[in-house]
C-alpha positions, 0 to 999 in steps of 0.5 A, a space after each residue: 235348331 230353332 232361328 233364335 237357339 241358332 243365332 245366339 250360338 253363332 253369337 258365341 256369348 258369355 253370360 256373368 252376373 255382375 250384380 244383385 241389387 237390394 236397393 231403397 227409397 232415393 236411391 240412384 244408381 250409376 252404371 259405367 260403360 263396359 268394356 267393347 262388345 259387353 252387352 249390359 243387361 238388367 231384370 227387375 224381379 221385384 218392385 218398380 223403379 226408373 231406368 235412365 240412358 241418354 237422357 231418356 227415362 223408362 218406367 221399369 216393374 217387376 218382370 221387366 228386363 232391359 238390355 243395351 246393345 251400345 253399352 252406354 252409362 247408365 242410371 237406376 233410380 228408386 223413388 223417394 221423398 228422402 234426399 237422393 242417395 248413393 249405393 254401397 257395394 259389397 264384393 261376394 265369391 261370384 258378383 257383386 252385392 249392392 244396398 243403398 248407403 244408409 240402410 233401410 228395407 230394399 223396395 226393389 230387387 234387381 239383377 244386373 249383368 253383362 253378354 261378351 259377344 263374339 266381334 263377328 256374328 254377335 257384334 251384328 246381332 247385337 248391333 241390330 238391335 235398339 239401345 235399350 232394348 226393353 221387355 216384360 217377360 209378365 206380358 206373357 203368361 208363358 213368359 211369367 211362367 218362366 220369368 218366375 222360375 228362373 227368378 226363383 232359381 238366380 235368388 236361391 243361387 244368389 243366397 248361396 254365392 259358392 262353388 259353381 255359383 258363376 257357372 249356373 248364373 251364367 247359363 241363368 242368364 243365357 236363359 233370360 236373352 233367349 227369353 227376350 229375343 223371343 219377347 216382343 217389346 213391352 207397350 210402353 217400348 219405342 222399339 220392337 225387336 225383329 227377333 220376335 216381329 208382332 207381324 206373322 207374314 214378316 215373321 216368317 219371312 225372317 224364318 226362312 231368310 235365317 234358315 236359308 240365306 243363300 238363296 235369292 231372295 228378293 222383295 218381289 218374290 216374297 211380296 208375290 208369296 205373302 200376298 202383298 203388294 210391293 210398297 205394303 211388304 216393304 211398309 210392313 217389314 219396315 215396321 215390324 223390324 225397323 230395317 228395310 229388308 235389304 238391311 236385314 239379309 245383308 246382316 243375316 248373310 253376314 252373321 252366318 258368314 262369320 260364324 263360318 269363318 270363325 267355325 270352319 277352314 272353307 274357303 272364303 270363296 265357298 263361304 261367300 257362295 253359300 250365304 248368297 254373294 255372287 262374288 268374292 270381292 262383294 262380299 268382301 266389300 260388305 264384310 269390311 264394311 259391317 265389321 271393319 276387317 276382310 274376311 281372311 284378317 277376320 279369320 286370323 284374328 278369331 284364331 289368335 284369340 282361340 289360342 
């Protein structure tokens, strides 16, 4: 299993489509904050519109998608001379059809969900990565390639909004994370995504650390096997991920722990071996600290909700 299969897998997540928008001119559109560990999603399938979070604006076109691992409000905004306009919504079977108040033709089409990610794994996955999180699939000719079917498909599913309609958007959208994790940020980004670090040597360096986060890593070593110096391995990590490398193996190392916890009956002590920790008290102080409850009251939790 690739790198980006595999951790999307320990994440546990669950895709649902929330809402198909048809929106005009002057429109804006206000989106509240979800629920704890919901990760909202858009993809702009058709037109252009603005994307506003924290006071910051981002210009969004067809085969952008923008994911908010913090899930904050949040507001779509269509230009327009018109005074400002709200949104009217209609409920369907599956989601949510959504058209600006007054009528008029749609200037853009926009598809709007939610992850529910799994409190261990997931939660780290999703907490290393930056608010919002902004692609376009179409800077890619592989990546229009796919956006462009998979758009095909969710508006044909969309039409029909009947019997197995939520199951196959679910695995739609489970389809487009893939596709961003794997998709460096656009240009206009202020971020770029670790999972699909610009820079070679940093991406595979990241390969191995996933594949294998139990052995002893350490800065000198894969400075000495990158052909680098130290200070230009640290530089350029920090640069193509926006950790230091130490950052990114403790959350590695931690998300395959958690997965195992959750997974499997091994002992703690076993598990900690096998993702690195020399002893069971160190990780024990790392894991409460990244998710706020011991390995053993982890454990337990995840079996309760299971029931």
């Amino acid at each position: 299993m690739d790198d980006i299969s595999r951790m999307l897998h320990m994440a546990r997540l669950q895709a649902t489509l929330d809402k198909r928008c048809l929106l005009g001119d002057s429109t804006t559109m206000v989106v509240q904050p979800g629920a704890e560990r919901e990760v909202p999603f858009h993809v702009l399938l058709e037109g252009e519109c603005q994307f506003e979070v924290d006071g910051r604006l981002f210009r969004m076109v067809a085969g952008d998608v923008i994911v908010l691992p913090a899930a904050v409000r949040h507001r779509i905004i269509t230009a327009g001379a018109a005074p400002g306009r709200g949104t009217v919504e209609a409920t369907g079977s599956t989601f949510t059809r959504t058209s600006s108040a007054g009528g008029g033709p749609a200037v853009i089409d926009l598809f709007c969900g939610h992850y529910r990610v799994a409190p261990g794994a997931g939660a780290i996955l999703f907490g290393s990565l930056p608010t919002p999180v902004h692609v376009s699939l179409f800077d890619s000719e592989d990546g229009r390639s796919v956006l462009l079917q998979l758009s095909a498909l969710m508006r044909a599913e969309a039409d029909h909004d009947g019997a197995g309609s939520a199951a196959i958007m679910s695995a739609l959208c489970t389809v487009l994370i893939a596709l961003v994790l794997r998709t460096s940020s656009s240009s206009g980004a202020h971020h770029q995504l670790w999972t699909a670090a610009a820079d070679a040597q940093v991406g595979d360096v990241i390969r191995r650390v996933l594949s294998s986060p139990g052995q002893g890593w350490s800065i000198a070593g894969l400075a000495r096997e990158s052909a680098m110096s130290r200070a230009t391995f640290i530089r350029r990590f920090h640069a193509a991920t926006e950790m230091t490398f130490g950052q990114f193996l403790v959350r590695t190392r931690l998300m395959c722990a958690a997965d195992l916890l959750a997974g499997t009956d091994r002992t703690v002590s076993s598990i900690s071996a096998e993702v690195g920790y020399r002893s069971e008290s160190a990780f024990t102080r790392a894991f409460r600290e990244a998710l706020g409850a011991t390995p053993a009251r982890f454990r337990r939790e995840q079996k309760v909700q299971s029931l």
